[in-house]
N, CA and C atoms as a LAMMPS dump frame, in Angstrom:
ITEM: TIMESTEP
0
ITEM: NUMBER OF ATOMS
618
ITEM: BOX BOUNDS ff ff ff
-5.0000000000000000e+02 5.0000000000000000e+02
-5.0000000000000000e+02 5.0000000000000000e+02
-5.0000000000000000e+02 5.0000000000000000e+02
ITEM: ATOMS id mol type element x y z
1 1 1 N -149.157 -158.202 -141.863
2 1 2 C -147.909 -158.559 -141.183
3 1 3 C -147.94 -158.041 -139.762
4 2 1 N -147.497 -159.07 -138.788
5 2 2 C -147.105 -158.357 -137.488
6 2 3 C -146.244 -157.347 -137.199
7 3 1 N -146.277 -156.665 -136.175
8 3 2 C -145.273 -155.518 -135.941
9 3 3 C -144.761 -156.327 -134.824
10 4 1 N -143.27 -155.559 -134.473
11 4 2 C -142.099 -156.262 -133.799
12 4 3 C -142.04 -154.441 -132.635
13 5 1 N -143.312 -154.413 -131.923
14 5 2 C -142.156 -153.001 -130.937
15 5 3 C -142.951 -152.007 -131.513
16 6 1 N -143.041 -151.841 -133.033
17 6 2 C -143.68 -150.375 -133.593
18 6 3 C -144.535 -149.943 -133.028
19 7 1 N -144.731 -148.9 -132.381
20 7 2 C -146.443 -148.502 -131.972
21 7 3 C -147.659 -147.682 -133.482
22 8 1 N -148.285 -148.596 -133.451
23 8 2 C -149.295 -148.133 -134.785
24 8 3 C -150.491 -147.323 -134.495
25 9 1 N -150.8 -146.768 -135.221
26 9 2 C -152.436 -146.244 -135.119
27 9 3 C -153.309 -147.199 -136.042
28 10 1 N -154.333 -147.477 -135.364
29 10 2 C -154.985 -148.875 -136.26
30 10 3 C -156.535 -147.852 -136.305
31 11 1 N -157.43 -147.611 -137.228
32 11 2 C -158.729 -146.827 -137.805
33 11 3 C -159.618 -148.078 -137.525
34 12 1 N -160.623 -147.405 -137.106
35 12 2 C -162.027 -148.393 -137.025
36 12 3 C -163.036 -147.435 -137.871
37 13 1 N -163.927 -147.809 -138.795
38 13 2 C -165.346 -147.215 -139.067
39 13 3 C -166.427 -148.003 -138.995
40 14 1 N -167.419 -147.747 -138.846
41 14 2 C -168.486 -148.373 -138.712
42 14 3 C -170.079 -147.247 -139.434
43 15 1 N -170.427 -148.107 -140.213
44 15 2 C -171.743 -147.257 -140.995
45 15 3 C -172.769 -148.544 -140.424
46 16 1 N -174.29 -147.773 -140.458
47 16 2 C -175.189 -148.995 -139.991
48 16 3 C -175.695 -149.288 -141.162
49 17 1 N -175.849 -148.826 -142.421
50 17 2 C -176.523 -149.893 -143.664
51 17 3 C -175.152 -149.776 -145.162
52 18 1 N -175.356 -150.264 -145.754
53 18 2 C -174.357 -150.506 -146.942
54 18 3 C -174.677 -148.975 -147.399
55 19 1 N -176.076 -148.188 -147.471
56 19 2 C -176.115 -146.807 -148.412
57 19 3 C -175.352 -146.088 -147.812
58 20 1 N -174.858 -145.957 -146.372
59 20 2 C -173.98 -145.477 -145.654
60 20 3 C -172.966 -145.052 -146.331
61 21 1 N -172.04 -143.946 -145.973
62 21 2 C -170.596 -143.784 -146.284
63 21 3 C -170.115 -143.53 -145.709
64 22 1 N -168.824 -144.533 -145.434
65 22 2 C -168.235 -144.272 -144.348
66 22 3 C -166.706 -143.074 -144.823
67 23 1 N -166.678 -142.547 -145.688
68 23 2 C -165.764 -141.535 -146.177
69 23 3 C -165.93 -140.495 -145.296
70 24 1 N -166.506 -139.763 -145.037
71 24 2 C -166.484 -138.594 -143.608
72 24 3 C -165.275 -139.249 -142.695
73 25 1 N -165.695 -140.629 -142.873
74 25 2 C -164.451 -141.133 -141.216
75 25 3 C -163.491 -141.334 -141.14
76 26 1 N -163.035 -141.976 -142.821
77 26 2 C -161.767 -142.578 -143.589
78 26 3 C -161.159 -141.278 -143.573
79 27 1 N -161.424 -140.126 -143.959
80 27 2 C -160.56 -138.789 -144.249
81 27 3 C -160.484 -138.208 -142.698
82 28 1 N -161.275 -138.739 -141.614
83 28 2 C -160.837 -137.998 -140.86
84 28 3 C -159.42 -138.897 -139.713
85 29 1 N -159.475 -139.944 -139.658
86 29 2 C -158.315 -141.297 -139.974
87 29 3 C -157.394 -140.89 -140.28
88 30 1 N -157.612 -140.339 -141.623
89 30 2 C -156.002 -140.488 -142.572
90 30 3 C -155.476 -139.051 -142.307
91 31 1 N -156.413 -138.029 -141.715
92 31 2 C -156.379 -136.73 -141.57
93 31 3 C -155.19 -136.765 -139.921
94 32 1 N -155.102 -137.975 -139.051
95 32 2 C -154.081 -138.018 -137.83
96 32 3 C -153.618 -138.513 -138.325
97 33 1 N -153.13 -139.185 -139.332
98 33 2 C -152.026 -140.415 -139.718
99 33 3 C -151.955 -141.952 -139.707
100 34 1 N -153.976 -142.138 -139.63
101 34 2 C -153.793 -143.806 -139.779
102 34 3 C -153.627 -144.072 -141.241
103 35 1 N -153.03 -144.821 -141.798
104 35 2 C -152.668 -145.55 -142.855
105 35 3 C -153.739 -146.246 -143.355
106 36 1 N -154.546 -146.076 -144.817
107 36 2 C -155.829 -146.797 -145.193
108 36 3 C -155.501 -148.341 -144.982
109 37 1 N -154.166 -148.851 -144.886
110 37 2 C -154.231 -150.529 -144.849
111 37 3 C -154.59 -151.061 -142.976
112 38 1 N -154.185 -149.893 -142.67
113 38 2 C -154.727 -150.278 -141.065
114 38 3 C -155.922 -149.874 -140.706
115 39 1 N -156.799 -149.644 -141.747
116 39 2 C -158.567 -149.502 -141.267
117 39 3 C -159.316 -150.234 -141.68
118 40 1 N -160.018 -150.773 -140.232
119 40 2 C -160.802 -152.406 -140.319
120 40 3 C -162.313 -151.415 -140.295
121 41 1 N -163.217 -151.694 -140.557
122 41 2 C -164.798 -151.673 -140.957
123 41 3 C -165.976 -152.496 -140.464
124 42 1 N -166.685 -152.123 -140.209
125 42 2 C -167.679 -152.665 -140.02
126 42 3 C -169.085 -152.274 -140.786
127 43 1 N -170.173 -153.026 -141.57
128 43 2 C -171.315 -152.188 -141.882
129 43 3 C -172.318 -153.109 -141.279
130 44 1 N -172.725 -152.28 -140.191
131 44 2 C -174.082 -153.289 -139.558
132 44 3 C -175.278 -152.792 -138.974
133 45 1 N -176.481 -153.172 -138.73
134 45 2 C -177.441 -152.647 -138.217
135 45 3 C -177.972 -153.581 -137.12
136 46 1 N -179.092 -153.713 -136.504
137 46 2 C -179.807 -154.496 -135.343
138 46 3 C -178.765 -154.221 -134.297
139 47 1 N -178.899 -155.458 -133.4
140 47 2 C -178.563 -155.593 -131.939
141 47 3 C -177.425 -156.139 -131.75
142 48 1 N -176.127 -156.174 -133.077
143 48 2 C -174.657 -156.978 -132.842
144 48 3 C -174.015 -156.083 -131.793
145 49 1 N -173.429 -156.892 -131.499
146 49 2 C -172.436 -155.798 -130.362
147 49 3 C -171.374 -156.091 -130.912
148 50 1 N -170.761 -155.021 -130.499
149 50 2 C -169.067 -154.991 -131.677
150 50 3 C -168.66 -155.59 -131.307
151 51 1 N -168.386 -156.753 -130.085
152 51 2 C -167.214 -158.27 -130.734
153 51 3 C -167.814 -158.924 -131.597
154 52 1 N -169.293 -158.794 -131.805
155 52 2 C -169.878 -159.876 -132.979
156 52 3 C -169.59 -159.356 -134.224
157 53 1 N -168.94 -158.54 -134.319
158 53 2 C -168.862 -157.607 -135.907
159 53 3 C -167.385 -158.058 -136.316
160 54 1 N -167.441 -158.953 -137.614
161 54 2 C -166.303 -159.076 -138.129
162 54 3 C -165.085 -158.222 -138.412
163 55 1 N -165.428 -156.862 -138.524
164 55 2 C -164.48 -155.938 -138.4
165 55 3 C -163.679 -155.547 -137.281
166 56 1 N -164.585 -155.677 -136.105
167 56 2 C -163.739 -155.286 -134.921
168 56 3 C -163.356 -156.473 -134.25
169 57 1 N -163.772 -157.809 -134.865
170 57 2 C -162.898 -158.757 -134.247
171 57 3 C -161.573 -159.123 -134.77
172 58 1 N -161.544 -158.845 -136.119
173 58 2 C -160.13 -158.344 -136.917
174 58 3 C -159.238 -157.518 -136.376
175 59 1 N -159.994 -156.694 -136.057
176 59 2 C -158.526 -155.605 -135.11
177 59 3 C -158.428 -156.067 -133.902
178 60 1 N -159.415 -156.804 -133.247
179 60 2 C -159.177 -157.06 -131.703
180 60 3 C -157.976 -158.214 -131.939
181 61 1 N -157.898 -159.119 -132.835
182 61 2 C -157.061 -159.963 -132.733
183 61 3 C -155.739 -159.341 -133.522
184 62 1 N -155.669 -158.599 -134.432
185 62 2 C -154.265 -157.753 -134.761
186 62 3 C -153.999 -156.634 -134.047
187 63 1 N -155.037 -156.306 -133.334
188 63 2 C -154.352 -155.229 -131.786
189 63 3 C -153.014 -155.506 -131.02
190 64 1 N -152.224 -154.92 -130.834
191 64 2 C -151.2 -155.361 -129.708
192 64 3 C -151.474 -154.058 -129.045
193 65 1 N -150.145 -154.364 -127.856
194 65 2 C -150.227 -153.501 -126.154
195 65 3 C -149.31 -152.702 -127.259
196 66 1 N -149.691 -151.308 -126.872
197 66 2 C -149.148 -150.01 -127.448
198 66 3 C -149.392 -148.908 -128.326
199 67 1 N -150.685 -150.507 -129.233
200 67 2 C -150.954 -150.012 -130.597
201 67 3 C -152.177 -148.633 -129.784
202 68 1 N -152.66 -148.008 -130.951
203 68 2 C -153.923 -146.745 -130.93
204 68 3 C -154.563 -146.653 -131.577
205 69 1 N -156.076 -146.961 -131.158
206 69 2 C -157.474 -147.512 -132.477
207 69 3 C -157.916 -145.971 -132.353
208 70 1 N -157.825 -145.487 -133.554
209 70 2 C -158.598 -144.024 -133.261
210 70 3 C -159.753 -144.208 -134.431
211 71 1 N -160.884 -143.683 -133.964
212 71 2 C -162.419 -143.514 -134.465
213 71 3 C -162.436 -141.956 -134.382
214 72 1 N -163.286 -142.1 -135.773
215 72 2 C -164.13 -140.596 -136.124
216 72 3 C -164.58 -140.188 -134.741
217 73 1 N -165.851 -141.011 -133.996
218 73 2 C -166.608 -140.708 -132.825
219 73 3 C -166.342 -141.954 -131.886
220 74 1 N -166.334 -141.301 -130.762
221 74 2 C -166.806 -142.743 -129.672
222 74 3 C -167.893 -143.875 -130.135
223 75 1 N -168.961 -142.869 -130.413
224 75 2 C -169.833 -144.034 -131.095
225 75 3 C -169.916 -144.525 -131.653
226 76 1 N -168.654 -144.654 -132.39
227 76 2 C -168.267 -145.925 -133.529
228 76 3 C -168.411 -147.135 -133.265
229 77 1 N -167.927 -146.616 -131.919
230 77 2 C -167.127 -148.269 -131.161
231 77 3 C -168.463 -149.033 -130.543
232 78 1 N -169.489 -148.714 -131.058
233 78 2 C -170.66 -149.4 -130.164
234 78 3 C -172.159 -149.062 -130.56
235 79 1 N -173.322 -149.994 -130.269
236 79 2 C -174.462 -149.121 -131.062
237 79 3 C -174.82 -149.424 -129.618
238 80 1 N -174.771 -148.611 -128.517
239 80 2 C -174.766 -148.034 -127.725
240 80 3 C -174.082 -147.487 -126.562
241 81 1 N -174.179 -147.121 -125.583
242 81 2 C -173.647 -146.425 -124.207
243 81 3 C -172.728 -147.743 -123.517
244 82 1 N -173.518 -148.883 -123.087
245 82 2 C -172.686 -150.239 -122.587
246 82 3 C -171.71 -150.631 -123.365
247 83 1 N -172.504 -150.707 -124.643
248 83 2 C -171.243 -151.365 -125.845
249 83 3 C -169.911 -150.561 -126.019
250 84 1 N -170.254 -149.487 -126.504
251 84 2 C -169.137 -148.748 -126.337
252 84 3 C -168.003 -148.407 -125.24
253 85 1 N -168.647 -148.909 -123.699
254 85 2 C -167.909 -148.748 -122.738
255 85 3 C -166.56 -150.439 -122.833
256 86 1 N -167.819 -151.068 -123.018
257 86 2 C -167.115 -152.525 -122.943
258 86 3 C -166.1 -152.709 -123.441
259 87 1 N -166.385 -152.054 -125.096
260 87 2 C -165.31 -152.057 -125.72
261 87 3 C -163.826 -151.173 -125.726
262 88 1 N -164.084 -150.454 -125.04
263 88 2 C -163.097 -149.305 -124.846
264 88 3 C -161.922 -150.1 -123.537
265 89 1 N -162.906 -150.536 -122.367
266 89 2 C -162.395 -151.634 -121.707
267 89 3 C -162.153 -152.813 -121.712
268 90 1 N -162.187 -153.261 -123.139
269 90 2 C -161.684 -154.31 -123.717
270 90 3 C -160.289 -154.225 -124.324
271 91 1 N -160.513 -153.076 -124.942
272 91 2 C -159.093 -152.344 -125.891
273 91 3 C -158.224 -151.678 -124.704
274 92 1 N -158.412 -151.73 -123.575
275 92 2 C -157.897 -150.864 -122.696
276 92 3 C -156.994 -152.011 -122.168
277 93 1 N -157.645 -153.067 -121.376
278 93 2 C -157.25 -154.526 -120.8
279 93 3 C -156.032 -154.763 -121.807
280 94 1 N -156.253 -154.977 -122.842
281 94 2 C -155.36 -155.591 -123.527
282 94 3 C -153.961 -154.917 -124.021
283 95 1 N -154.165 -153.626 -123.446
284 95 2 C -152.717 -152.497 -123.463
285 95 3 C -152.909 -151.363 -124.399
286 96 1 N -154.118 -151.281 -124.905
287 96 2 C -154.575 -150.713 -126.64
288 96 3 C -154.882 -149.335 -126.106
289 97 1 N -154.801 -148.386 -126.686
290 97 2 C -155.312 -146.437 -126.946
291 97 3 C -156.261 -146.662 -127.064
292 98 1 N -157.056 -145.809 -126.98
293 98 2 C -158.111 -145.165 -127.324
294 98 3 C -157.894 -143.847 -128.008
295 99 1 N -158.475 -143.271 -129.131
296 99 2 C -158.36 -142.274 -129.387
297 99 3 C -160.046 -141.75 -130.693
298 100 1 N -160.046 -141.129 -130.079
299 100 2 C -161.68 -140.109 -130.898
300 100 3 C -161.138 -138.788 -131.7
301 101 1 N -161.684 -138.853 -132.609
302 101 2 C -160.972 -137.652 -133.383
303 101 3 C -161.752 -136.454 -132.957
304 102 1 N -163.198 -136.403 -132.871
305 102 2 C -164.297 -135.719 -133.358
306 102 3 C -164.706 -135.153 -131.863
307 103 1 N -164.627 -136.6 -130.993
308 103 2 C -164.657 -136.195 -129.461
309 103 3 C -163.57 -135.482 -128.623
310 104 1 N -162.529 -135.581 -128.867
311 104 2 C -161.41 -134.912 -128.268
312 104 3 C -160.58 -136.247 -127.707
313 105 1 N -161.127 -137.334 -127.512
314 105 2 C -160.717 -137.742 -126.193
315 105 3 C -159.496 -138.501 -126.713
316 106 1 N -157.924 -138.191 -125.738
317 106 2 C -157.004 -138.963 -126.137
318 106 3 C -156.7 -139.593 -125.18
319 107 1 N -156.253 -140.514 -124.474
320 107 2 C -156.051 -141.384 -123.342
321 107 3 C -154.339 -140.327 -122.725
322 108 1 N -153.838 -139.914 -124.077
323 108 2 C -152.926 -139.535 -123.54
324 108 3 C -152.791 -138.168 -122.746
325 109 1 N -154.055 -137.395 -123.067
326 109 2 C -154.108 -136.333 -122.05
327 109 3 C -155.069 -136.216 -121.012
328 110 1 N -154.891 -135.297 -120.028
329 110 2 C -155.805 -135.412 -118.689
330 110 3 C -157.159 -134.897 -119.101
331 111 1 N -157.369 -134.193 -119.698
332 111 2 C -158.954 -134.06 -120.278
333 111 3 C -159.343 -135.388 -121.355
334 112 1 N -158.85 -136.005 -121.996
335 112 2 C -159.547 -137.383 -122.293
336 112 3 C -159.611 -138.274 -121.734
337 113 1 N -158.563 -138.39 -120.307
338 113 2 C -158.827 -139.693 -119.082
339 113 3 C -160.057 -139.048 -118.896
340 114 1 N -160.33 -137.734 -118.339
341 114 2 C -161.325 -137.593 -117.479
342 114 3 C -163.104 -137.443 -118.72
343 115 1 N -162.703 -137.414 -119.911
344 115 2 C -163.7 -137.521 -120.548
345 115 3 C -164.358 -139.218 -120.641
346 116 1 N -162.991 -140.023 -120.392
347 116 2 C -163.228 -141.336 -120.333
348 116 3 C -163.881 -141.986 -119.304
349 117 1 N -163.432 -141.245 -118.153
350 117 2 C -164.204 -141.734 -116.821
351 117 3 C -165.465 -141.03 -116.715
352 118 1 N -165.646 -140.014 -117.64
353 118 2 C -167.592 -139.582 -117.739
354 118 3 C -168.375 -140.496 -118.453
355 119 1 N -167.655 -141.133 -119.256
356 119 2 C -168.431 -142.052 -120.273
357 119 3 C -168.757 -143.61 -119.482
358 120 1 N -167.874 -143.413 -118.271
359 120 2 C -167.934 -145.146 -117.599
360 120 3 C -168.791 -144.408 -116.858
361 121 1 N -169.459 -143.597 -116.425
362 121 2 C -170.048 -142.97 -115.205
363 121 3 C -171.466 -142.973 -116.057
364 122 1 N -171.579 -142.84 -117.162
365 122 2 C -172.881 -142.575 -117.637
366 122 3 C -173.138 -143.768 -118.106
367 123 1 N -172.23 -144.872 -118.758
368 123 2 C -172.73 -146.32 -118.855
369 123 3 C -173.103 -146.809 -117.438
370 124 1 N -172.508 -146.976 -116.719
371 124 2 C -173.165 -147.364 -115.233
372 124 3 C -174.334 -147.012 -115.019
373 125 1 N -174.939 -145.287 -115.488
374 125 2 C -176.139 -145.236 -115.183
375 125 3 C -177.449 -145.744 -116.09
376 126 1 N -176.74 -145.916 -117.438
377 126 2 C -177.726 -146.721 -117.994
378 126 3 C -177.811 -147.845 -118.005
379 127 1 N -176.898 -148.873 -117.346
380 127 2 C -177.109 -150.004 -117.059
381 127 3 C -178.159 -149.897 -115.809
382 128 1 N -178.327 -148.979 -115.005
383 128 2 C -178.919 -149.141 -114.081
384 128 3 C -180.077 -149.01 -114.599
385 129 1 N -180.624 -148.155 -115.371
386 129 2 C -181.826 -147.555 -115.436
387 129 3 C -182.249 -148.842 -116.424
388 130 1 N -181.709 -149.641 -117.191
389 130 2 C -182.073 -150.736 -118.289
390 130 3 C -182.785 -151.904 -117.035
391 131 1 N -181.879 -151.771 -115.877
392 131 2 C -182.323 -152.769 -115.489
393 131 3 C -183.456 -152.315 -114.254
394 132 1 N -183.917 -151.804 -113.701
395 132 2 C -185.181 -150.756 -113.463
396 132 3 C -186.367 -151.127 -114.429
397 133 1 N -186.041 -150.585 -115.437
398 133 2 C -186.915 -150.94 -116.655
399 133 3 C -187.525 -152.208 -116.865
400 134 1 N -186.822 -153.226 -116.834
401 134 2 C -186.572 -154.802 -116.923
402 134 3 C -187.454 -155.05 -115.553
403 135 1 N -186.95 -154.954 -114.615
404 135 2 C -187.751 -155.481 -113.715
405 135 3 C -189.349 -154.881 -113.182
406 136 1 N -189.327 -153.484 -114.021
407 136 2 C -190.724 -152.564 -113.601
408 136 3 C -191.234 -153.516 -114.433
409 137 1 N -191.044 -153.647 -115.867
410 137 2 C -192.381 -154.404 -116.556
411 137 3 C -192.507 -155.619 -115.874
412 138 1 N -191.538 -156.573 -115.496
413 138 2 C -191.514 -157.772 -114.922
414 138 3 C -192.596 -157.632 -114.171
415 139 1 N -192.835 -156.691 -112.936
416 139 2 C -193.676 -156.662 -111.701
417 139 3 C -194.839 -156.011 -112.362
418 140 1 N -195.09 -155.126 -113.272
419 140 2 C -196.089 -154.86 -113.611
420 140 3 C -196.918 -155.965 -114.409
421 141 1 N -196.276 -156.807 -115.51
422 141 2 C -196.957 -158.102 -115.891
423 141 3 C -197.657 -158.743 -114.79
424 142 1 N -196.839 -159.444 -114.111
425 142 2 C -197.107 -159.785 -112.721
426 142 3 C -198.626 -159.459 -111.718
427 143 1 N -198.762 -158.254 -111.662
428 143 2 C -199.228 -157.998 -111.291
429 143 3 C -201.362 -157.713 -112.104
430 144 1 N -200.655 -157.793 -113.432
431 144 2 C -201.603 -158.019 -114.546
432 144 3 C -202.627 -159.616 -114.486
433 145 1 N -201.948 -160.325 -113.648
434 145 2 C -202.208 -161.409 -114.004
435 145 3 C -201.225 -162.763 -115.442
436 146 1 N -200.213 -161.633 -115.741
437 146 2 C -199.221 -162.596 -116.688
438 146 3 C -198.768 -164.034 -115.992
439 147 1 N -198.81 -164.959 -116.843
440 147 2 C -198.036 -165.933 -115.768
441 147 3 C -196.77 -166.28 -116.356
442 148 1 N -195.28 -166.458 -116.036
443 148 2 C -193.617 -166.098 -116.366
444 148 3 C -193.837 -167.9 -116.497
445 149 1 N -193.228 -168.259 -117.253
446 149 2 C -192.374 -169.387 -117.749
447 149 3 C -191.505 -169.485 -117.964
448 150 1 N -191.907 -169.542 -119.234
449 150 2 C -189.758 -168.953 -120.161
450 150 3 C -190.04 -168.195 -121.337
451 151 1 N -190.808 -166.701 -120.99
452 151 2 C -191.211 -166.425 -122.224
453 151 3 C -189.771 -165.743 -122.766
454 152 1 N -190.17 -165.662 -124.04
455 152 2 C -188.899 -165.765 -125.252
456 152 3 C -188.708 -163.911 -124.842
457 153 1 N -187.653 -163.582 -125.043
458 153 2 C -187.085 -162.369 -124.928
459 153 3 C -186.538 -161.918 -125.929
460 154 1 N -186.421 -160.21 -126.396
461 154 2 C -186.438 -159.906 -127.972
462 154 3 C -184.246 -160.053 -128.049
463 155 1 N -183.769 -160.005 -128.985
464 155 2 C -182.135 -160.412 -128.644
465 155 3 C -181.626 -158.902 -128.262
466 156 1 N -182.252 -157.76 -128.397
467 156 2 C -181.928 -156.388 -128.021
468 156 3 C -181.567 -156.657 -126.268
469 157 1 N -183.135 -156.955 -125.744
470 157 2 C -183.201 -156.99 -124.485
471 157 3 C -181.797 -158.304 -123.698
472 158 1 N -182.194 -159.615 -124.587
473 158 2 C -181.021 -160.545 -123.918
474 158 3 C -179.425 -159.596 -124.624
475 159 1 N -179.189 -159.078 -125.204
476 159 2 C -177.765 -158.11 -125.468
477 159 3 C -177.727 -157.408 -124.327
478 160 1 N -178.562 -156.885 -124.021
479 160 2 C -178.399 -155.808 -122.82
480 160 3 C -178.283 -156.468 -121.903
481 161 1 N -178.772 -157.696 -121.122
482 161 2 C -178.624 -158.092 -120.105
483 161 3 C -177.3 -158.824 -120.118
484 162 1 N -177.231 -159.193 -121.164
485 162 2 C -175.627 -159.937 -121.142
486 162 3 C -174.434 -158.684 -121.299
487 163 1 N -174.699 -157.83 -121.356
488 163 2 C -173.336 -156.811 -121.485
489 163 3 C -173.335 -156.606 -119.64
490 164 1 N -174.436 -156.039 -119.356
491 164 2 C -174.481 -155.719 -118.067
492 164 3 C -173.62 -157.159 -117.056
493 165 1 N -174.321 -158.157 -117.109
494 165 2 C -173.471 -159.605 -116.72
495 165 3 C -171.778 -159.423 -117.313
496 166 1 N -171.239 -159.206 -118.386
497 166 2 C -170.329 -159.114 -118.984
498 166 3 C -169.313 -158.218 -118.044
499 167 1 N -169.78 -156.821 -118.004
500 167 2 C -169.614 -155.994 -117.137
501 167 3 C -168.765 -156.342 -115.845
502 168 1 N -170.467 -156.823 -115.25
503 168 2 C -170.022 -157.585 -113.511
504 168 3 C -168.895 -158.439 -113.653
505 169 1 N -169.124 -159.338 -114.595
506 169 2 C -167.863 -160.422 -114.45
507 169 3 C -166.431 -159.613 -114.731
508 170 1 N -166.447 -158.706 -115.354
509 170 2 C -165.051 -158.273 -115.389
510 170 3 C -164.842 -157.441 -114.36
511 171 1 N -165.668 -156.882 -113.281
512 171 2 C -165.01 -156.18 -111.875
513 171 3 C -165.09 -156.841 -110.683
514 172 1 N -165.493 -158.407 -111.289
515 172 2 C -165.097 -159.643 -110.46
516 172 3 C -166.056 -160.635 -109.441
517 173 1 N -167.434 -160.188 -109.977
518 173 2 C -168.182 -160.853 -109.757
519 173 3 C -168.338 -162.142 -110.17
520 174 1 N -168.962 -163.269 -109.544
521 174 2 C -169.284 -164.585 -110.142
522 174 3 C -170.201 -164.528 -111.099
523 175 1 N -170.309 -165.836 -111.672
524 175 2 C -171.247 -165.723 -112.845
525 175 3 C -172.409 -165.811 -112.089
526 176 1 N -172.542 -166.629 -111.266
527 176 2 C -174.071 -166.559 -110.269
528 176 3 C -174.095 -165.03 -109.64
529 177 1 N -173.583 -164.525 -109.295
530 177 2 C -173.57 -162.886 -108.588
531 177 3 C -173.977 -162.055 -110.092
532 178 1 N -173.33 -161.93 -110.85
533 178 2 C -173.443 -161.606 -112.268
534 178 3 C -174.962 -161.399 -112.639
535 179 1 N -175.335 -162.932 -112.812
536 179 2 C -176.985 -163.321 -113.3
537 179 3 C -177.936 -162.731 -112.005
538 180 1 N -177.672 -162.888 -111.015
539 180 2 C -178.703 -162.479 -110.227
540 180 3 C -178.835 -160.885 -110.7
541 181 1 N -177.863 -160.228 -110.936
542 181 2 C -177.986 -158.964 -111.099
543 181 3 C -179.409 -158.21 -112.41
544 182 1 N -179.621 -159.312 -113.216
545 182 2 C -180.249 -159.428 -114.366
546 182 3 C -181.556 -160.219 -114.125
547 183 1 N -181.92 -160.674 -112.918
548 183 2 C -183.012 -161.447 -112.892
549 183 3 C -183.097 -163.082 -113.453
550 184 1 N -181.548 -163.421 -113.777
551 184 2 C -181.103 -164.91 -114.036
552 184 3 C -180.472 -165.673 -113.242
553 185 1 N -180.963 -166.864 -113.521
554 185 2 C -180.118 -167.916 -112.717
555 185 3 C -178.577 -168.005 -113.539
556 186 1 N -178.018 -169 -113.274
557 186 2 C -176.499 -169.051 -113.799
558 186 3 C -176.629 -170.242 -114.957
559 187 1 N -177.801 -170.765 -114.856
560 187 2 C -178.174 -171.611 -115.952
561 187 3 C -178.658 -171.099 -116.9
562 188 1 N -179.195 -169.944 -116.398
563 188 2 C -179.693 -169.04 -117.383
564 188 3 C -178.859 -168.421 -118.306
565 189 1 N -177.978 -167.783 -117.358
566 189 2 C -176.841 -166.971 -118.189
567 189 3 C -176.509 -167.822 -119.427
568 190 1 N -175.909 -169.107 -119.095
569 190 2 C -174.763 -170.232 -119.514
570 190 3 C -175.634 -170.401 -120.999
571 191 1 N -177.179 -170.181 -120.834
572 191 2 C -178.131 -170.459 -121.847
573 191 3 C -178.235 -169.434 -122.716
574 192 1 N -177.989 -168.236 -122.463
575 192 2 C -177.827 -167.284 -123.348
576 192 3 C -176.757 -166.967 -123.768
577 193 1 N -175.662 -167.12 -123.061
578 193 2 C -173.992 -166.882 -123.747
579 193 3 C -174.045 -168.112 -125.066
580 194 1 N -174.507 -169.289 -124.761
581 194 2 C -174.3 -170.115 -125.789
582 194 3 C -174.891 -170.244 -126.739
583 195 1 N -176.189 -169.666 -126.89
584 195 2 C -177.557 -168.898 -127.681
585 195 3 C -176.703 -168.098 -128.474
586 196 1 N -176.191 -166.459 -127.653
587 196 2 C -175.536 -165.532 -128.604
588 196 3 C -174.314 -166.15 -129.033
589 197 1 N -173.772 -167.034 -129.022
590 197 2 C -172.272 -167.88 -129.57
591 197 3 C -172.966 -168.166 -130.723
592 198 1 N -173.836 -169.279 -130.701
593 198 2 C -174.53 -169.821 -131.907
594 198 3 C -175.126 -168.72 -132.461
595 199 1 N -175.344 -167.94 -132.422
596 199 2 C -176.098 -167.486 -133.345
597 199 3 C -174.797 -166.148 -134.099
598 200 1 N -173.953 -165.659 -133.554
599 200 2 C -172.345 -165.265 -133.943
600 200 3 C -171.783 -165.664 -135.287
601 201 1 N -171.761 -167.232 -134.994
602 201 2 C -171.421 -168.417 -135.369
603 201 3 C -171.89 -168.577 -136.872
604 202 1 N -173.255 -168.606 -136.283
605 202 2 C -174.495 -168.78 -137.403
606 202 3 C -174.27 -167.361 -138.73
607 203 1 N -174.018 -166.062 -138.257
608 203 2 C -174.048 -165.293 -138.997
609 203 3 C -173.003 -165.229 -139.786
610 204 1 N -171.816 -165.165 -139.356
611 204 2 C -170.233 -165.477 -140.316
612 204 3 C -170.448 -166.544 -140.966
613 205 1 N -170.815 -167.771 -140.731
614 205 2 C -171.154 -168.407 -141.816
615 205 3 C -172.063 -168.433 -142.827
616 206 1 N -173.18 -167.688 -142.468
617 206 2 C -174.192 -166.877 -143.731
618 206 3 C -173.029 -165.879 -144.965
């Protein structure tokens, strides 16, 4: 049921294989006062990024402005440093808390803003250093004698380049400004957003 005004605390967990238990997280949830009917789940492993995870697209769409997603750890929210930022500034955009049990961090006090703005400060730097990386092997192939076509890329590496693009576009870059940033054209991009759609797509219906 929708809420009318109430401000809720809504629980996220996330385990990466089914042997997992996610009970450490559920008790620590119910331990601030989220309610077991307001904790959405996720159990996943590989390269999904949490909008592709049926669990957190459940709460992203029963989220409202006010509500407060509190997680065991930050790293719930992401199977990595970008992901987790994205998402925090996803839940943020849309009027939503943040809250970490384990980390401290509450949006509502001045030591969890400022724990929040360390965590955008250190995703920035690993976006940088991902893409360093990306382009050292590029020039080192290159320089091997490789010759570039369209060789196929592993979906870890196209995740990463599309969060980073993801990123840019939300502090208002174009999608062509975006892709250049990644070593893509904008045809390129358009080719991998619709790649990771289908294949989203492809998995909920498995």
């Amino acid at each position: 049921m929708r809420h009318t005004g109430q401000v809720r605390l809504l629980g996220y967990t996330r385990v990466s294989t089914i042997g997992q238990d996610a009970r450490l997280q559920l008790e620590a949830l119910r331990g601030v006062g989220v309610e077991s009917r307001d904790v959405f789940s996720d159990v996943t492993s590989g390269s999904r990024t949490a909008v592709q995870r049926p669990g957190m697209k459940r709460l992203l769409e029963y989220a409202q402005p006010g509500d407060t997603v509190v997680v065991w750890r930050i790293d719930r929210l992401g199977r990595s440093l970008m992901d987790v930022l994205n998402t925090v500034n996803l839940l943020r955009e849309r009027g939503v808390k943040i809250r970490s049990v384990s980390d401290g961090i509450d949006p509502e006090t001045s030591s969890g803003r400022m724990m929040l703005g360390m965590l955008a400060t250190l995703a920035e730097y690993e976006r940088e250093l991902i893409v360093e990386r990306v382009n050292a092997g590029i020039a080192a192939a290159k320089q091997s004698g490789t010759r570039f076509g369209r060789p196929p890329l592993s979906q870890e590496v196209v995740a990463a380049k599309l969060a980073i693009v993801n990123d840019a576009r939300a502090k208002g870059r174009t999608a062509e400004e975006a892709a250049k940033l990644v070593g893509w054209s904008r045809a390129t991009l358009y080719r991998h957003q619709l790649a990771a759609r289908s294949l989203s797509s492809g998995a909920e219906r498995a």
